[in-house]
N, C-alpha and C positions, 0 to 999 in steps of 0.2 A: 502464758508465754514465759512468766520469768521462771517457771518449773521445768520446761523445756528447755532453755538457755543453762540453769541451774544441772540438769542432769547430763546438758552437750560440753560443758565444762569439766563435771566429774568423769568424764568418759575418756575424755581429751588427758584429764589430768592423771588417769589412774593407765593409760597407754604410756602416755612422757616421762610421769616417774617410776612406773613397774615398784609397786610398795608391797614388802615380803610384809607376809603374817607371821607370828611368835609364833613358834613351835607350842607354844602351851595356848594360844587362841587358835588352832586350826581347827579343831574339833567343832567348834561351833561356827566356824565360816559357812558350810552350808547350810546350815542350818536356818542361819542367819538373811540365805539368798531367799531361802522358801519361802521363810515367814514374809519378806519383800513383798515375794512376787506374791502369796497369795494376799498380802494387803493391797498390792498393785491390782491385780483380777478385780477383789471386791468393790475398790475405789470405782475401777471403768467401769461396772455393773451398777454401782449407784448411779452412777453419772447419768448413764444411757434409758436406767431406769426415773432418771430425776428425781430422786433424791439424795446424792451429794452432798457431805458436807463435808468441810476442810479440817475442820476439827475431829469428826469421828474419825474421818481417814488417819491422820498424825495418831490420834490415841489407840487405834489400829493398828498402824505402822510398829511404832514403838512396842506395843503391848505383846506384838505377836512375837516380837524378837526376843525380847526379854523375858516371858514364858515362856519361850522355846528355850532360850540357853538357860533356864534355872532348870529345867527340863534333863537335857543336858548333862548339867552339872549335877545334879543328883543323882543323874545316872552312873557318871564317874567317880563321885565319892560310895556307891553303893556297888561299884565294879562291872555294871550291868549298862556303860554308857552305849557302845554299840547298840544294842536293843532298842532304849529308851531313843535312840537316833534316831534309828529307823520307825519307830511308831510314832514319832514328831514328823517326818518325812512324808509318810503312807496318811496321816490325818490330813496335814497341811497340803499335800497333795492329792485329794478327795475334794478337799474344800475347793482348788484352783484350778482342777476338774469341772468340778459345778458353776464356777461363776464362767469358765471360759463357756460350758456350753449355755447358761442363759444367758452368755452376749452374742453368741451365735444364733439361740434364735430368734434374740431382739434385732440385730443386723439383718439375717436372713429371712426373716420369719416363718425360720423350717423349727 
């Protein structure tokens, strides 16, 4: 409940204040969404699969963002960020491919 209340807040709150990103952190904003959503995917897929844990979700969460934008960043100090974006992009989204379909067919049981 208070992660639901938690995230109806930041929703609310990032509509009321419209917050620009630096021109020098845009590059890893989506990056940043992916890694989200696919720690979000695997989170609901432990859940549904019951096992769940709060702690590996957060070091999940964290972990993926921050591997992604070193990711990233290496790719822009080596000239080659586009790239390395898009193979963070294309991995991370395989992975959130796979968990949405094993929550489909633990829901559906198709």
């Amino acid at each position: 409940m208070i992660a639901v209340l938690g995230l109806l807040v930041g929703v609310i709150g990032g509509l009321v204040l419209q917050p620009t990103v630096p021109p020098s952190l845009q590059p890893y904003l989506p990056i940043a969404v992916v890694a989200a959503l696919d720690a979000l995917f695997g989170g609901l897929r432990a859940l549904l699969d019951g096992i769940f844990d709060d702690r590996v979700f957060v070091v999940s969460f964290l972990s993926n963002a921050v591997v992604a934008a070193l990711i990233v960043f290496l790719g822009d100090q080596l000239g080659v960020g586009t790239q390395l974006s898009t193979a963070v992009v294309v991995v991370l989204g395989i992975r959130i491919f796979s968990n949405a379909a094993a929550i489909r067919r633990h829901l559906f049981k198709a």
